[in-house]
C-alpha positions, 0 to 999 in steps of 0.5 A: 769237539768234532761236529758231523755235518753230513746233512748240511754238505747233502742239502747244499748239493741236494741230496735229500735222502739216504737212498739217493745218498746210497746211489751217489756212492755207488755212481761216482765212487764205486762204493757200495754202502748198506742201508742200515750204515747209511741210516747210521751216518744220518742219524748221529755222529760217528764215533768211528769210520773207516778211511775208504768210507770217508774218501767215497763220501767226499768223492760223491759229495765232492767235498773234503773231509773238513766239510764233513767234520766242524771242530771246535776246541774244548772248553777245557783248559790245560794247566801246566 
């Protein structure tokens, strides 16, 4: 299961709303991202994204995908 950690990286380098997240963007990615996408992003687990979009958040945030995304393996159990 992938886990979306979006919030906790922008509380970590206090980042507080989703306008300040949207200048980020813009400032050190040069990514222009709407106000309702933003909301989506904040609001629940993606179910998809595209490459460029994961590559501005981690340029903004300075961060890695891996600080965005927790994986915990399923619970279930392969039988051969």
């Amino acid at each position: 299961m992938l886990e979306w950690m979006l919030r906790n990286v922008m509380v970590e380098k206090g980042i507080w709303s989703g306008a300040a997240l949207r200048r980020l963007l813009k400032e050190k990615a040069g990514y222009d991202l709407s106000a309702p996408s933003i909301s989506a992003l904040l609001t629940g687990q993606p179910k998809q994204m595209k490459a460029e979009t994961l590559d501005a958040l981690c340029t903004a945030l300075e961060c890695t995908p891996n600080d965005l995304w927790v994986h915990t393996p399923s619970q279930k159990v392969r039988e051969a």
